[in-house]
C-alpha positions in Angstrom: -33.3 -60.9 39.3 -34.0 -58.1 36.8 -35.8 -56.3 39.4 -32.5 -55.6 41.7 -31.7 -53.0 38.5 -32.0 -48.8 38.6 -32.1 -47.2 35.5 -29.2 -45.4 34.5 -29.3 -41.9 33.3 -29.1 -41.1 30.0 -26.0 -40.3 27.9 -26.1 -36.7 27.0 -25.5 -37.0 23.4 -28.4 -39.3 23.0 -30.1 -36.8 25.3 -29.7 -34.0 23.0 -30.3 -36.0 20.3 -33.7 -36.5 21.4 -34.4 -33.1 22.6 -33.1 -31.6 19.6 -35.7 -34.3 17.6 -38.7 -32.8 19.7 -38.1 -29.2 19.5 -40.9 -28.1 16.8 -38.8 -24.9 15.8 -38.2 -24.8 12.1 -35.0 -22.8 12.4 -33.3 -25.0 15.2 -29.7 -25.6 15.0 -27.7 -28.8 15.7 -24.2 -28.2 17.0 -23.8 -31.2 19.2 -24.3 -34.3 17.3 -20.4 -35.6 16.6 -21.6 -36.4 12.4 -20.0 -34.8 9.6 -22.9 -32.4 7.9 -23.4 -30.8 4.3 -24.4 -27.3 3.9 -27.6 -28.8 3.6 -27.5 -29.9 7.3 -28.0 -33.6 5.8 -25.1 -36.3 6.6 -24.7 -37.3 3.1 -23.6 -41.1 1.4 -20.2 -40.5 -0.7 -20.5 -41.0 -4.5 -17.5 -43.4 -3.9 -19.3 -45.3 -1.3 -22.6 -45.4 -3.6 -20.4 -46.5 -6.4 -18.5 -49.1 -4.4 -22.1 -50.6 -2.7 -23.6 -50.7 -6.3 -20.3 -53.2 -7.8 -20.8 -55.1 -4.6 -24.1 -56.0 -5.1 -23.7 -56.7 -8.5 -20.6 -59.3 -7.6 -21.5 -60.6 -4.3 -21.9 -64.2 -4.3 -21.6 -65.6 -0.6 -22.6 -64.3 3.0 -20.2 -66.4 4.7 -18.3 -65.4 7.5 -14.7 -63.4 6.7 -13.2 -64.8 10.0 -12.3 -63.2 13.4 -9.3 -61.0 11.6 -11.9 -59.9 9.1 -10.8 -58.9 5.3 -7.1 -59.7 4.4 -7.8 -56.9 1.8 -9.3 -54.6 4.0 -6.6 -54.8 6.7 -3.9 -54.6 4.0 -5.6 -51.2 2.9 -6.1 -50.0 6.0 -2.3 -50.4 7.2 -1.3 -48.3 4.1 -3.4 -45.7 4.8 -3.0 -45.1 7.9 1.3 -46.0 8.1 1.7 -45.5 4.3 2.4 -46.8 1.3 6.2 -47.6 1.4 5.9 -48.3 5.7 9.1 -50.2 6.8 6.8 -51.5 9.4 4.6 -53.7 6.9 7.4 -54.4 4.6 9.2 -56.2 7.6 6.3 -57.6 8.5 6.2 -55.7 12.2 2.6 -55.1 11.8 -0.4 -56.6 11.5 -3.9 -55.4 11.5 -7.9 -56.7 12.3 -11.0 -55.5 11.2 -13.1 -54.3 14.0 -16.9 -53.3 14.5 -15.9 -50.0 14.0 -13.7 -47.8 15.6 -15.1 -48.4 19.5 -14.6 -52.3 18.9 -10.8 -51.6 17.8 -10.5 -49.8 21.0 -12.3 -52.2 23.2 -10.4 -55.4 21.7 -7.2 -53.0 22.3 -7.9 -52.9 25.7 -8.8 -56.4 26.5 -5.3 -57.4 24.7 -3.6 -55.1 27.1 -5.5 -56.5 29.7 -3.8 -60.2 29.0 -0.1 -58.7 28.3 -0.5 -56.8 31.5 -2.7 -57.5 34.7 -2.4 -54.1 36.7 -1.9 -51.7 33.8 -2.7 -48.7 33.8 -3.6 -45.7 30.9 -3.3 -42.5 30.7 -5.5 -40.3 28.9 -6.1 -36.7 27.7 -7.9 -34.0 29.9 -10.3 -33.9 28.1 -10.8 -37.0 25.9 -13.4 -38.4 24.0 -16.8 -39.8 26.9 -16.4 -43.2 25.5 -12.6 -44.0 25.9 -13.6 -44.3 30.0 -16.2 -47.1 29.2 -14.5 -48.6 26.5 -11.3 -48.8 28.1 -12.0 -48.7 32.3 -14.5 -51.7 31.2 -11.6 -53.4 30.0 -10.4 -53.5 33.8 -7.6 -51.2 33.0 -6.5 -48.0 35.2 -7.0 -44.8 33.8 -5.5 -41.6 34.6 -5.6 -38.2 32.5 -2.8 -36.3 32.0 -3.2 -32.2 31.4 -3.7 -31.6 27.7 -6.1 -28.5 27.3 -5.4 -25.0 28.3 -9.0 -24.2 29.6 -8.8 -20.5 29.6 -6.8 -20.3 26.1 -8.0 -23.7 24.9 -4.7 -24.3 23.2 -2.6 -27.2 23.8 -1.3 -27.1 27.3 1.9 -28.8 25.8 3.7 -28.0 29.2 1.8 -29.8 31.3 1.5 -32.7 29.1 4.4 -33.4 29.3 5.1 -32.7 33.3 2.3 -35.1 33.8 3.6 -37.8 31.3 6.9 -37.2 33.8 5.2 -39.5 35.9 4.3 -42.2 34.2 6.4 -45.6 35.1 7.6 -47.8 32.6 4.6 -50.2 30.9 2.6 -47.7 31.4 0.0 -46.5 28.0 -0.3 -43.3 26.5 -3.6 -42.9 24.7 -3.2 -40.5 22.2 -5.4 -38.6 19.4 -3.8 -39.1 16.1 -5.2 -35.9 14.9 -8.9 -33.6 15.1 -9.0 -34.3 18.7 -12.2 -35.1 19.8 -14.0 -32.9 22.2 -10.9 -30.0 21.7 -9.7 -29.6 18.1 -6.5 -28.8 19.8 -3.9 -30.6 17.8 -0.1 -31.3 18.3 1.7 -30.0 15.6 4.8 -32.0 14.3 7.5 -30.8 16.5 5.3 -31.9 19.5 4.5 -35.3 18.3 8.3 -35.8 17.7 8.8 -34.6 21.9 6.5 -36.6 22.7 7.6 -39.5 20.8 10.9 -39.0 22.8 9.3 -38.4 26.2 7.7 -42.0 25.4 11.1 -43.7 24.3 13.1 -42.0 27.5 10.1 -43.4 30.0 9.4 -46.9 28.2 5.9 -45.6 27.6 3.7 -47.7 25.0 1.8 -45.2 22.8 -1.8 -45.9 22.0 -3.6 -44.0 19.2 -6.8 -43.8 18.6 -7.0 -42.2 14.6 -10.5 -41.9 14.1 -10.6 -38.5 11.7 -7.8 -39.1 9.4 -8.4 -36.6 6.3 -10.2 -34.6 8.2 -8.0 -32.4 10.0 -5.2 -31.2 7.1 -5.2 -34.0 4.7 -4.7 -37.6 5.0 -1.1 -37.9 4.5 -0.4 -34.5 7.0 -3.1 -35.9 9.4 -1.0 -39.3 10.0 2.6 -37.4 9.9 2.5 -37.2 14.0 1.5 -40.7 14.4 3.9 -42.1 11.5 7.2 -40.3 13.1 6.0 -42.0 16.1 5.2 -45.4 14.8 8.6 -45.6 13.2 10.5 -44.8 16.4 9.3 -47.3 19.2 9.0 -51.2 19.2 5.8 -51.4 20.3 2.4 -49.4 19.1 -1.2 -50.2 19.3 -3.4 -48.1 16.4 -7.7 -47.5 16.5 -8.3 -46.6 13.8 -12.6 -45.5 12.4 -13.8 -45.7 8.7 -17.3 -44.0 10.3 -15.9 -40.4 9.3 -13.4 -40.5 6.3 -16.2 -42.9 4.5 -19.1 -41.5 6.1 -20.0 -45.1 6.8 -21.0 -44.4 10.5 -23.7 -47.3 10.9 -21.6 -50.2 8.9 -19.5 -50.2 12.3 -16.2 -50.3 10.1 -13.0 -50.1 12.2 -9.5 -51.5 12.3 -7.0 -52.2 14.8 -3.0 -52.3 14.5 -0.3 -54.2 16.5 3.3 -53.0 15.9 6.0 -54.9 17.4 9.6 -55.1 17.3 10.0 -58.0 15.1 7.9 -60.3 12.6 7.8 -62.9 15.3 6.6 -61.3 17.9 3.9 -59.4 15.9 2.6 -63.0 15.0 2.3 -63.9 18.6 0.8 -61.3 19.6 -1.7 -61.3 16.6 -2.8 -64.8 17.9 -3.8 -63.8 20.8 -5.4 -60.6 19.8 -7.5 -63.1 17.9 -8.2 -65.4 20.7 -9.9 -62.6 22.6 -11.9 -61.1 19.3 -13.2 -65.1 19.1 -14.2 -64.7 22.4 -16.1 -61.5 22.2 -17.7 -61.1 18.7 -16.3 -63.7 16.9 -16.6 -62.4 13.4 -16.7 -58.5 12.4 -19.9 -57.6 10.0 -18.4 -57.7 6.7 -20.5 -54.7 4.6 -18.4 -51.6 5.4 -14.9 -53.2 5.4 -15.4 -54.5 1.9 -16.6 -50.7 0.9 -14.0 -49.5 1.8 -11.7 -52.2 0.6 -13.2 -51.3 -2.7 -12.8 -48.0 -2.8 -8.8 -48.3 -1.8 -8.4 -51.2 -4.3 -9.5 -49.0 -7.0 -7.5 -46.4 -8.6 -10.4 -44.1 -9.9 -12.5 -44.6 -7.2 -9.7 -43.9 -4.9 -9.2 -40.7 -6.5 -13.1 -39.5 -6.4 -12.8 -40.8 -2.7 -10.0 -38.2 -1.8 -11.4 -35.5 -4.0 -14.9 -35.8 -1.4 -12.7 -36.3 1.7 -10.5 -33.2 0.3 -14.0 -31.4 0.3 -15.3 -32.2 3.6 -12.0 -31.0 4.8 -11.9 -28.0 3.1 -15.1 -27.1 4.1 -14.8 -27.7 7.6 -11.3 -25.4 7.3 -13.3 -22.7 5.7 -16.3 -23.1 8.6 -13.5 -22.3 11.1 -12.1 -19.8 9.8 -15.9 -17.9 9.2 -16.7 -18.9 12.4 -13.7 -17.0 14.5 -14.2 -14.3 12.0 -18.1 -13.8 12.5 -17.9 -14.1 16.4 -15.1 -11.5 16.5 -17.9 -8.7 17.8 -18.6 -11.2 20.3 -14.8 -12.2 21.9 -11.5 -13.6 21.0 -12.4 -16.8 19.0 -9.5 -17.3 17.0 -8.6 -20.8 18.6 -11.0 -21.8 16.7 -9.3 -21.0 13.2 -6.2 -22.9 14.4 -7.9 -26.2 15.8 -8.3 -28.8 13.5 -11.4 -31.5 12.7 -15.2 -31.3 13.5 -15.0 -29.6 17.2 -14.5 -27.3 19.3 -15.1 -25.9 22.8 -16.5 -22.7 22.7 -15.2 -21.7 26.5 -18.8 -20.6 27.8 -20.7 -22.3 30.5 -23.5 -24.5 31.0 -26.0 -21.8 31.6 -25.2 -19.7 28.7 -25.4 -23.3 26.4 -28.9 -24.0 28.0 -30.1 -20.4 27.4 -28.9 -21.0 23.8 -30.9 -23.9 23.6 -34.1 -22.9 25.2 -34.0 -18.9 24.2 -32.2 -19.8 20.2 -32.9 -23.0 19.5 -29.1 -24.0 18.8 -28.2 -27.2 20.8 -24.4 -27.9 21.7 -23.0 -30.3 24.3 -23.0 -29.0 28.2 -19.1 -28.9 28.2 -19.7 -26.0 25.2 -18.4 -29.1 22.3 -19.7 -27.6 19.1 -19.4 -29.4 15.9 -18.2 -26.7 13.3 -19.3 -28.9 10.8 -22.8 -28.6 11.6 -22.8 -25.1 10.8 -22.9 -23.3 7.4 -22.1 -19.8 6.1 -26.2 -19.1 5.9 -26.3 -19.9 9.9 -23.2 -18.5 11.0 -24.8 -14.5 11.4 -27.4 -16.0 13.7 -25.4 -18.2 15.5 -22.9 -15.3 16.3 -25.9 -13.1 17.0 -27.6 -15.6 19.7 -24.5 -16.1 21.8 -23.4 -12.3 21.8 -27.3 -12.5 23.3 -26.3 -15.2 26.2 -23.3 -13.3 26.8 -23.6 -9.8 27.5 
C-alpha cells in the first residue's frame, strides 16, 4: 500500500533551514527563519519562563491528564489577555476559551468547528497570508478565497481593495484576519481600519476569524489587541487563535488557545460542547507543560511584571531594528515601509534571483517571496546586509 506514495517536496522554510545549517560560512546570516532572535542571534528562554519552569517542578505532583478544554486557569488568563481585563464578553459569560497544541491546533480545531456549523463554507483570507493557514484550514474541507490586502509595489496596506473584495462576500461567509504583526507583510491596519472593517463585517453578516499569534509584539500588548477588541465587542459571533510560541518564547511547548464568542451565555455553552466533541476526537487532551507556564506567569503579579518588561524589550528592539534597517538601506532604495510595518517581518520587494544571489554570493538567507525576519538582524549586521543587496541590485 505504502508503495502507491511520491514524495512530496519539501516546505521551503524547512528547506532553508537545512541549507542555511550546511553552509560552512562563519559570517552567514539567517533572515528567514519566522523565530524571535537576540542580538546574539540565539532564540533565548525568558527569565519569567525559567522562573515559572523552576516553581513547577518544585510543586508538581501529578501527570494526569488536564482534559480536552485543557487548564481552567490557563484559558481564564488567556481570555484576559487577549479581550482584557474588565471584557463585557467574559463577564457575561459570551466567551469561552480551550487550550490548544499551540497556535496551528487553535486554528485547525477552529476550522473543523466551522466545518460542523456549516457544510459548504467558505473563508476568505489575506493576499498574502501566513503558508500554513491553506493546510490548516483547506484540510479542514473548507473553501478558501483571498481577498487583496498588500499593495505589492508600495507594500502598504491595499485597504481599498480589501474592502472591494470583502464586497463580495455572502452572508456566513469567514473573514480570517491578522490581529496584529501580520505574518509574511508587517503591514498592519491601524485602528480606524479595524473599526471599517468591523462595519464592513456587521453590514455583510460576515463572521470574523482572528488569528492573534504576536500579541506584544507589534506596539504593545494592550495597542496590539485594540483592532481585534473594537471588533470583538461589536458582532455576535467571533472565533480567536491565539499562540503563546512568540510572546513566551515557548515555541516547542505547542501552547495555544482558542476563543468562541457568541451572542449569549447559552449559546456560547453549546457551542463550547461541541467544540469539545471534535478536540476529543482529534487529540483528545492538549500537552499540559507550556499552558501551565504561562498560566504561572499571568497568575503572578511579579512575574507578570518581569514577563512584560522582556516582552516590552523584544518589542522595542524589533521597533528600533526597523527603523535602522530603512535608515541603513536608504543608499540602496526607498525602504521606509519597513519603519511603519509592525512585528518580526517584512517583504523586502526584490525577486527571487536577487534572494538566491544573496544567498549563494553573501551568505544571507531569506524566504523566496523576499520575507525577512527583522528580528534576525542586529545593528553589527545591518552595514553588511545593506552592503550585499545594494550588490544584487545594481
Amino acid at each position: 500500500m505504502f508503495e502507491a506514495l511520491n514524495p512530496l517536496p519539501q516546505d521551503p522554510i524547512l528547506q532553508l533551514m537545512l541549507q542555511f545549517r550546511e553552509d560552512t560560512r562563519p559570517d552567514k546570516v539567517d533572515l528567514g527563519i519566522g523565530v524571535y532572535k537576540d542580538d546574539a542571534g540565539n532564540t533565548p528562554i525568558m527569565a519569567a519562563v525559567t522562573e515559572a519552569e523552576r516553581r513547577l517542578l518544585e510543586g508538581e505532583t501529578t501527570k494526569s491528564y488536564v482534559g480536552p478544554a485543557g487548564s481552567a486557569g490557563f484559558n481564564n488568563a488567556m481570555a484576559a489577555l487577549i479581550l482584557g481585563d474588565n471584557s463585557p464578553l467574559i463577564r457575561d459569560g459570551r466567551t469561552s476559551v480551550v487550550q490548544t497544541p499551540g497556535g496551528c491546533g487553535a486554528l485547525r480545531m477552529a476550522a473543523e468547528f466551522l466545518r460542523l456549523c456549516k457544510t459548504d463554507i467558505t473563508v476568505w483570507v489575506s493576499t498574502p497570508t501566513w503558508a500554513n493557514h491553506l493546510p490548516l484550514l483547506g484540510g479542514a474541507g473548507l473553501t478558501i478565497r483571498e481577498y487583496s490586502y498588500l499593495n505589492p509595489k508600495t507594500l502598504e496596506v491595499d485597504f481599498a481593495g480589501m474592502q472591494e473584495t470583502l464586497e463580495t462576500a455572502k452572508a456566513g461567509d469567514v473573514v480570517l484576519l491578522h490581529g496584529c504583526c501580520h505574518n509574511p507583510s508587517g503591514a498592519d491596519l491601524n485602528l480606524e481600519q479595524w473599526k471599517e472593517v468591523t462595519s464592513l463585517i456587521q453590514r455583510k453578516g460576515l463572521l470574523p476569524f482572528v488569528d492573534m499569534a504576536y500579541q506584544g509584539l507589534g506596539e504593545g500588548l494592550e495597542a496590539d489587541a485594540a483592532g481585534v477588541r473594537h471588533l470583538a465587542g461589536a458582532v455576535p459571533e467571533m472565533i480567536i487563535a491565539a499562540s503563546c510560541s512568540k510572546n513566551f518564547g515557548l515555541y516547542r511547548e505547542r501552547t495555544g488557545a482558542l476563543a468562541l464568542i457568541s451572542g449569549t451565555a447559552s449559546v456560547n455553552s453549546a457551542a463550547t460542547s461541541q467544540l469539545l466533541g471534535i478536540i476529543r476526537s482529534h487529540y483528545s487532551m492538549p500537552p499540559a507543560h507550556g499552558a501551565a507556564i504561562v498560566e504561572t506567569i499571568l497568575g503572578d503579579e511579579k512575574l507578570r511584571a518581569q514577563w512584560q518588561d522582556e516582552l516590552n524589550g523584544m518589542c522595542e528592539r524589533i521597533l528600533h531594528l526597523r527603523h535602522a534597517f530603512a535608515d541603513t538601506l536608504a543608499p540602496v532604495g526607498d525602504f521606509r515601509f519597513i519603519a511603519r510595518q509592525r512585528g518580526m517581518f517584512s517583504f523586502l520587494g526584490i525577486s527571487p534571483e536577487h534572494v538566491v544571489r544573496l544567498r549563494k554570493e553573501h551568505g544571507i538567507y531569506l524566504l523566496d517571496s523576499s520575507r525577512v525576519n527583522v528580528a534576525g538582524l542586529n545593528d553589527r549586521i545591518l552595514p553588511r546586509v545593506a552592503d550585499a543587496l545594494n550588490n544584487v541590485l545594481k
